[in-house]
C-alpha positions in Angstrom: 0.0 0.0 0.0 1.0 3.5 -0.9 1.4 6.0 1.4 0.0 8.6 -0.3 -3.0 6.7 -0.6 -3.6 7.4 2.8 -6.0 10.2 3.4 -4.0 12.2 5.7 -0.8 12.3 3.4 -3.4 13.0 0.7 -4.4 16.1 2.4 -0.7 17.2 4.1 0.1 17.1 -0.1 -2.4 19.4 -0.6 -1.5 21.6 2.3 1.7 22.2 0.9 0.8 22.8 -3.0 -1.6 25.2 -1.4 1.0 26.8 0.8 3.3 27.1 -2.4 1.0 28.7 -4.2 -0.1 31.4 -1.8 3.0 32.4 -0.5 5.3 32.6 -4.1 2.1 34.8 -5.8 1.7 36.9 -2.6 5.6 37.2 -2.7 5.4 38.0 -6.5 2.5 40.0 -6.3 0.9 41.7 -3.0 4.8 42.1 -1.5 6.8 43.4 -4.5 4.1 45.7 -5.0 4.0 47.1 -1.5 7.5 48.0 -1.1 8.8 48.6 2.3 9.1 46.3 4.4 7.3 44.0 2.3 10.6 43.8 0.1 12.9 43.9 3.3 15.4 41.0 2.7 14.4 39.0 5.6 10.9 38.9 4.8 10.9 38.2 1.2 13.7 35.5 1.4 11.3 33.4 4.3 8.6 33.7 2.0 10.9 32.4 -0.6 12.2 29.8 2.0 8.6 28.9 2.9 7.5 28.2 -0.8 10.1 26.2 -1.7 9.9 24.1 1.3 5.9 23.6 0.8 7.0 22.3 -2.7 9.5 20.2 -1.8 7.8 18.2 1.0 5.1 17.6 -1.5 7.2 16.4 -3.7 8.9 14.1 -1.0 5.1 13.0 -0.1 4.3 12.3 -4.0 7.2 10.2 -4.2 6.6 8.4 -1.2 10.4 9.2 0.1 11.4 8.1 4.0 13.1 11.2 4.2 9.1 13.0 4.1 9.2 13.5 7.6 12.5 15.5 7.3 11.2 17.5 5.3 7.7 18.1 6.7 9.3 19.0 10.1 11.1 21.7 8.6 8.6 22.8 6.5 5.8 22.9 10.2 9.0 25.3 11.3 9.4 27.4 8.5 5.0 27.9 8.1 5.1 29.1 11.3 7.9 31.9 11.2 6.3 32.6 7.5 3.0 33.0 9.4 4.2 35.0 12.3 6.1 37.3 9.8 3.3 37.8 7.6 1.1 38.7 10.9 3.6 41.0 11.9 3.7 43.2 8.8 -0.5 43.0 8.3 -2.6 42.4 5.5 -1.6 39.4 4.7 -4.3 36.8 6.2 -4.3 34.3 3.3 -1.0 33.5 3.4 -1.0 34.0 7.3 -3.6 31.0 6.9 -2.1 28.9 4.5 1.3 28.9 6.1 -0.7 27.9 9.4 -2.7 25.7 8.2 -0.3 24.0 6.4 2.7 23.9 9.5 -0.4 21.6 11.2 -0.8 19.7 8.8 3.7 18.7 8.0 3.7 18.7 11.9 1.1 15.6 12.0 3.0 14.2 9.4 6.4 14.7 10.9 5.6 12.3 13.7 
């Protein structure tokens, strides 16, 4: 039987794809546009940092790699200072979200 089969992988997967998404076209779009802070090295390379993560413990989920849990404990760390950050500087509640929602989700999966 296939991990990702299982209904809890299924929706970690989808989690992070989601996460991905949100924070690399908020990034792209909502942050570059703002300016400021919003461009401020720190926060713009741990909302890089976050979206690649997201993508990459998908991608360690799809391919049903050991290593998954590696990744997805990282990636629970990495939502959550994304989150945090992206609370701190306002207007950002969908990504806030996602990255929460999503650092659940890799930290069920971690264990």
């Amino acid at each position: 039987m296939h991990h990702h089969t299982d209904p809890a992988m299924k929706a970690c997967i989808e989690e992070c794809l989601r996460c991905y998404s949100v924070c690399l076209s908020t990034a792209m779009n909502h942050c570059l546009e703002m300016g400021g802070e919003h461009v401020e090295k720190k926060h713009f390379t741990l909302m890089m940092a976050c979206a690649e993560i997201c993508r990459t413990s998908a991608h360690f989920m799809l391919v049903d790699s050991p290593h998954h849990k590696h990744t997805c404990a990282e990636c629970a760390e990495i939502c959550t200072q994304c989150a945090e950050d992206c609370e701190r500087l306002g207007n950002m509640e969908e990504c806030v979200a996602a990255c929460r929602s999503c650092a659940q989700s890799c930290r069920s999966m971690a264990h």
